[in-house]
N, C-alpha and C positions, 0 to 999 in steps of 0.2 A: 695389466688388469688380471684379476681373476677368473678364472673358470668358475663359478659361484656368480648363480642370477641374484644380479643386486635387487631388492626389497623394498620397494617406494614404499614412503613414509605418510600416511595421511595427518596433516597438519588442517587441525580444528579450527584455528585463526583465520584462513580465507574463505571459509564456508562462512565464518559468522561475520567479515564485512561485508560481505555482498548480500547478505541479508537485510530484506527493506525491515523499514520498523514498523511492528505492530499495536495493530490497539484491538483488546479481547480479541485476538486469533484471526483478525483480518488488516491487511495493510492500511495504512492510513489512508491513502487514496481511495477505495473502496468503502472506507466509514465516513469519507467528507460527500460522496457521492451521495452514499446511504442518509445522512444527515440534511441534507438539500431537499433531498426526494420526499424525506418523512415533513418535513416542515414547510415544505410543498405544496403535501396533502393535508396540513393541518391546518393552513392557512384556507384551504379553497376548499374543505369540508366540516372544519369549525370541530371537530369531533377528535380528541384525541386516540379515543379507541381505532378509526382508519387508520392515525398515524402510527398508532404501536404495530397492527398489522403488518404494516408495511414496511417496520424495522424486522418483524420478527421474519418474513418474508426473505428481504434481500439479506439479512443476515444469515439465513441459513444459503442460501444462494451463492453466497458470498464466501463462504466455509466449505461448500463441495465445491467452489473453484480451486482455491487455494489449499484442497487438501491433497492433489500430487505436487502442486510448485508454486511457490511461495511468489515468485515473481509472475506469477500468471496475469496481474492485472498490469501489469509495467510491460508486459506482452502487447497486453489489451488495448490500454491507449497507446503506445508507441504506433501500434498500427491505424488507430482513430487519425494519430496527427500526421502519419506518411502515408497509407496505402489507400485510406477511406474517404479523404479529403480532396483526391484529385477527379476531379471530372471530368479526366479527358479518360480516363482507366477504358473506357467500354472501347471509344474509335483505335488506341493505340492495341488491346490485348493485354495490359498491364498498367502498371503505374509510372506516370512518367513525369519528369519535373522540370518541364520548358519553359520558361516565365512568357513566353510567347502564348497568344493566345491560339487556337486552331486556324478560327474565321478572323478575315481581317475586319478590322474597324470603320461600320460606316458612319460617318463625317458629312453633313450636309455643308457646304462651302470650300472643299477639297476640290473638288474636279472630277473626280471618279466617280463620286457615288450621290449625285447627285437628285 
């Protein structure tokens, strides 16, 4: 080998697969949110002016999210469906994924717990 520090090469290619897809500068997962939520409020306030609010709203919301990392919302929910979702998180300290339940099951016609 050389005495000469070799020079990593940045290849533009793997930056742009890992790139989620956008729709007008917000991921798609955060515009079907935003789309739910706007037709939500349009349905249960009859007024489409509350639902343009509400797009204009979560759309800027949604653009200071994802204006340092593109995957911030694939952040967001990954953690909705692992770390948010378990309800034993307080008794353990953390998140933890025992299909066991804590307490055991009471059962009238078992014997124990009658």
């Amino acid at each position: 080998m050389s005495d000469e520090t070799e020079i990593l090469t940045k290849n533009e290619l793997f930056l742009a697969v890992t790139r989620p897809a956008l729709w007008a500068g917000i991921p798609i997962e955060a515009a079907v949110l935003l789309l739910i939520s706007s037709a939500s409020v349009l349905i249960w306030s009859n007024s489409p002016v509350y639902a343009a609010v509400v797009v204009a709203f979560g759309y800027s919301i949604s653009r200071l999210i994802v204006r340092h990392d593109v995957n911030a919302f694939r952040l967001l929910f990954l953690w909705g469906r692992t770390k948010a979702g378990n309800r034993n998180r307080a008794f353990w300290g953390g998140s933890s994924y025992s299909p066991l339940p804590l307490a055991g099951l009471r059962r009238k016609g078992f014997g124990r717990h009658d």
